[in-house]
C-alpha positions, 0 to 999 in steps of 0.5 A: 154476031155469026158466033153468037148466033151459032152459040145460041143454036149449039146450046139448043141443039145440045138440050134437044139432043139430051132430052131425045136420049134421055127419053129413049127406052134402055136396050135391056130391061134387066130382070123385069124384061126377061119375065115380060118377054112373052107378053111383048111377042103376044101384044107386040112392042111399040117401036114407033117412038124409039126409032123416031127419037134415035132418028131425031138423036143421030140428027141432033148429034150430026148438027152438034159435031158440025157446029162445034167444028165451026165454032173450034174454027172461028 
């Protein structure tokens, strides 16, 4: 009953963890980002929402290596 329970909560921790990286912004825009550049110093980036899904990933992945060492254990 534990290991289907633990199971069950690794699959939801595994699709958390691939849509918060998935909707993380790419760390270089490429050609596009060197031409908008001046206008992110001018109007500022929106950070907000990145850091929170990198803070929420890094949890999410903690909670995945955990569960799956126990799960290796049992």
């Amino acid at each position: 009953m534990l290991k289907i329970i633990l199971t069950t909560l690794q699959v939801l921790v595994s699709l958390g963890l691939i849509s918060t990286v998935l909707l993380q912004s790419g760390r270089s825009a490429g050609l596009s980002g060197s031409i908008a550049g001046g206008a992110e110093a001018i109007f500022g980036k929106k950070k907000g929402m990145d850091e929170l899904f990198s803070r929420v990933s890094t949890v999410l992945a903690i909670l995945f290596m955990l569960l799956t060492l126990t799960l290796a254990l049992m």
